[in-house]
N, C-alpha and C positions, 0 to 999 in steps of 0.2 A: 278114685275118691275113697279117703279112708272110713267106711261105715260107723265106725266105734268115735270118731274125729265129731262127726256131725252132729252122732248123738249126745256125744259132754256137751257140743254148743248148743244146740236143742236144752237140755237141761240147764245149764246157767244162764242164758238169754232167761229162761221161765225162772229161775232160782233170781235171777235180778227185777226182774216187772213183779215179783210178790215181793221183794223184800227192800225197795227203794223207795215204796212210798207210803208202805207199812211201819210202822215203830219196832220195827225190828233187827235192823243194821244190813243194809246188803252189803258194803263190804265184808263186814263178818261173816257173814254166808256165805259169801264168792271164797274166800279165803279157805272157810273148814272144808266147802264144796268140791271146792277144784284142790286142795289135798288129797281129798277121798277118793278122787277120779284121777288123780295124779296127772291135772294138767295144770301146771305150774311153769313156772321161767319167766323170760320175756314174753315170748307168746304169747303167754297167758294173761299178759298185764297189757299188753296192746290189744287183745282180741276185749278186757273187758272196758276198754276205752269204747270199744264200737257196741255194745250192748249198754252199756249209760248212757250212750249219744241217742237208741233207740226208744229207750224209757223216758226220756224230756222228750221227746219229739211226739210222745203220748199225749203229756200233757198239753204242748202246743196245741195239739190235733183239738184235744177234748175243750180249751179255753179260747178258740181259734178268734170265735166272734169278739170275746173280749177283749181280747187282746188287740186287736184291728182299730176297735172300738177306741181302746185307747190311745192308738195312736193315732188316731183319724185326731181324736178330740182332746189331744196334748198342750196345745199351741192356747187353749182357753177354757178347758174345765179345770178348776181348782181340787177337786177328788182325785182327776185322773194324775196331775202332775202332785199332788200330796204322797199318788202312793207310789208313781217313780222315785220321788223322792225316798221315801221309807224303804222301798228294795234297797236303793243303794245305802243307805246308811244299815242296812243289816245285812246287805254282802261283803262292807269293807271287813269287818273283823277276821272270821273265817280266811278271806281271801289273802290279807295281811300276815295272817299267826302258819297261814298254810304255805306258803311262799318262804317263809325263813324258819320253818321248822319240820318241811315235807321228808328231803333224806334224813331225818333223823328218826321222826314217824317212822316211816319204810322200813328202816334199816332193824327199830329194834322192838317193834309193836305189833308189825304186821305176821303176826301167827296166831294159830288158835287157839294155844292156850290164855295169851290177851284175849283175844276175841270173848272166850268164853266167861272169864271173869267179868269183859266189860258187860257183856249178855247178861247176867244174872244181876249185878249193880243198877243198871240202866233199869230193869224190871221193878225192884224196888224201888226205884226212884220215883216208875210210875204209878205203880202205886200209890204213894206217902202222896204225890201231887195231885194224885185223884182224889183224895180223900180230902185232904188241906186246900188245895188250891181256890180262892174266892174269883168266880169265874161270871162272864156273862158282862160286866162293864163295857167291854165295846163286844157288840155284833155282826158289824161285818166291816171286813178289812178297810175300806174307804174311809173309817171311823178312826182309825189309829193316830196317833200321834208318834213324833220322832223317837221320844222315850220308850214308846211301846216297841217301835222297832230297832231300837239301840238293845232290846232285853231282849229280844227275836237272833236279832244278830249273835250278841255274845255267845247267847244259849250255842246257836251255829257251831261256834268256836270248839265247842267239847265233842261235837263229830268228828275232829280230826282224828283223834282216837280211836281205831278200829273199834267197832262193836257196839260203840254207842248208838249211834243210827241218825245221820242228819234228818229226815223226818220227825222224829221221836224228841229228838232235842228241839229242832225250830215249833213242834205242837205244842208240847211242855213248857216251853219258854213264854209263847204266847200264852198259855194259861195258867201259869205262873204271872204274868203280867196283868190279868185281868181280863183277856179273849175267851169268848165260848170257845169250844172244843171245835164247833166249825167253822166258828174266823178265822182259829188259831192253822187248821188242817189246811183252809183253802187261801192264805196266806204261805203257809211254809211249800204248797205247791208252786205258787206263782215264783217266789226266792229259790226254788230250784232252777227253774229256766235260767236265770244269770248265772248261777251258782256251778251249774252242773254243765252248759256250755265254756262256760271258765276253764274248769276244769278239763275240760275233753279236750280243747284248744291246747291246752300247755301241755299235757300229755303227748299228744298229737307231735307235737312240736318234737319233743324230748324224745319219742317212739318212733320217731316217722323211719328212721332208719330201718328197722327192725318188720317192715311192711312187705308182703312178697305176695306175687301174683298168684301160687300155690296157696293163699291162705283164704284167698275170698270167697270160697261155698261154705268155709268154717264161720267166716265171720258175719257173711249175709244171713245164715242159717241163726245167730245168736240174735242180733241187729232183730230181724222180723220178729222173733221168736218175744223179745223183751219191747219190741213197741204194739205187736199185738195182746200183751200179756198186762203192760201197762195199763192198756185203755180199759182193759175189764176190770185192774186193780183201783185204779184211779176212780173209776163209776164208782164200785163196792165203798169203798174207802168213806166218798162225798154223802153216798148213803145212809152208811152205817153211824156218823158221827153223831146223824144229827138225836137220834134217840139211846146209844149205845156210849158207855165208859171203853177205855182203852185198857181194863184193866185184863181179858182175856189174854193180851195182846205180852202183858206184864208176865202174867204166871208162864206163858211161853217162854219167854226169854227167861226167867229165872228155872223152868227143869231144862229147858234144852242147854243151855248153859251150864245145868251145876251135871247133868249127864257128860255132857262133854269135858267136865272138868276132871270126872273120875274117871271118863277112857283115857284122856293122857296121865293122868294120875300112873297109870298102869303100863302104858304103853307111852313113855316121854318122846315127845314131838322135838325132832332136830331140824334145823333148819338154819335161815341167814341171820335169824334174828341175835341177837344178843344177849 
C-alpha cells in the first residue's frame, strides 16, 4: 500500500467535505489540490466521483428523519409533494445545460487558472448579494413557490463552471429570490442529493471502466474521509447561517483566488485545457 497514495486521498476526501457544501467551489479545490499533489488523470476523476458520492451521503445521514418523513407522507401532504416538486424543477436546468455541454466544460475550463478567476468573481458576487439582496420573504423551504425554485435552479446552472461552487450559486440564487440565508442553505442541501447522485451515476457509468481492485484503500480512505468531514461541515454550515453573512466566506475566495492568479501568472499552468 502506497503511504504517500493514501495520504493525497485523506487530504482531498477532507478538501471535498469543507468545500462542497461551503460557498466556495469543491471542484475548484479538487482541481488546484490534486495539481499541487500531482494526482491527476483518470484516477483522479474516478477516485473524485467516490469522495462526492461520500459528501451527499452526509447529508442524507444528517436529514435521514426528514427525508423518510417525506416520503412516508408523499402520497397526501401538500408541502411534502410542493417541495418534490420544486427539487425537480430546479434540478432540471443544471441537469439539461450539463449533459450537452459537460465535454466541453472538461475539455477547456477544468484548470486552475479558470478555477481561480472563477474564485475571485464568485466572491464579489457575494458580496454585492449580501449587501443588495432583499431577503427573508419565504422562511423555510416548504414555503417556496415554483418561481422561487426556477431561480434556485438556473442559479444551479452557473456551477457548471468550475470555481463557481454549486452551493454558493443555489444559496445566492435562493437569496436573490427572496429566501433567508437559511432556507436558501437548507434548500440548496436537500437539491444536492438529486443533483450530486446524478451526477455520480453518470460518471460512474462513463468511469466504470477505469475501476481496479488496486484502488480501493485509495478510494475507501477519500469516500470516509469526505462523509465523515461532511457531517461536521454540514452541522457548522446549518449553524452558522442562521446569525452569520457569507461574506467571510467571500473575501476567501477573492485572496485565495487573486493569490492563485499570481502564482500562475508566474509559473503558467499547462494542461489539457484549451
Amino acid at each position: 500500500m502506497d503511504t504517500l497514495l493514501i495520504l493525497k486521498a485523506l487530504i482531498l476526501g477532507l478538501v471535498e467535505a469543507a468545500s462542497e457544501f461551503l460557498p466556495i467551489s469543491s471542484t475548484g479545490h479538487l482541481i488546484i489540490v490534486g495539481d499541487f499533489l500531482d494526482f491527476t488523470g483518470p484516477r483522479a476523476e474516478t477516485f473524485e466521483i467516490f469522495i462526492q458520492l461520500g459528501a451527499i451521503l452526509a447529508v442524507v445521514w444528517i436529514y435521514r428523519e426528514r427525508l423518510l418523513d417525506l416520503l412516508i407522507n408523499l402520497d397526501w401532504d401538500r408541502k411534502a409533494q410542493r417541495l418534490v416538486v420544486n427539487l425537480l424543477i430546479a434540478f432540471v436546468p443544471a441537469a439539461v445545460l450539463g449533459l450537452g455541454l459537460h465535454k466541453i466544460i472538461t475539455h477547456y475550463l477544468f484548470n486552475p487558472v479558470s478555477v481561480a478567476g472563477a474564485l475571485v468573481l464568485g466572491g464579489i458576487a457575494i458580496l454585492l448579494i449580501e449587501r443588495y439582496a432583499k431577503t427573508g420573504r419565504i422562511q423555510a423551504i416548504e414555503d417556496m413557490g415554483w418561481r422561487d425554485a426556477l431561480v434556485v435552479g438556473v442559479a444551479q446552472s452557473l456551477a457548471l463552471f468550475p470555481g463557481v461552487s454549486r452551493s454558493g450559486a443555489t444559496i445566492m440564487g435562493g437569496m436573490l429570490g427572496g429566501m433567508s440565508r437559511f432556507a436558501a442553505t437548507e434548500f440548496s442541501f436537500f437539491l444536492a442529493i438529486p443533483t450530486m447522485f446524478a451526477a455520480t451515476i453518470y460518471s460512474l457509468y462513463k468511469e466504470w471502466g477505469g475501476l481496479s481492485l488496486g484502488d480501493v484503500p485509495i478510494f475507501a480512505v477519500g469516500f470516509v474521509a469526505a462523509f465523515l468531514g461532511g457531517l461536521v461541515v454540514v452541522r457548522f454550515l446549518l449553524a452558522y447561517v442562521g446569525r452569520n453573512s457569507f461574506a467571510p466566506f467571500a473575501w476567501y475566495r477573492i485572496v485565495f483566488g487573486g493569490l492563485l492568479l499570481a502564482y500562475f501568472y508566474y509559473h503558467p499552468w499547462v494542461g489539457k485545457g484549451g
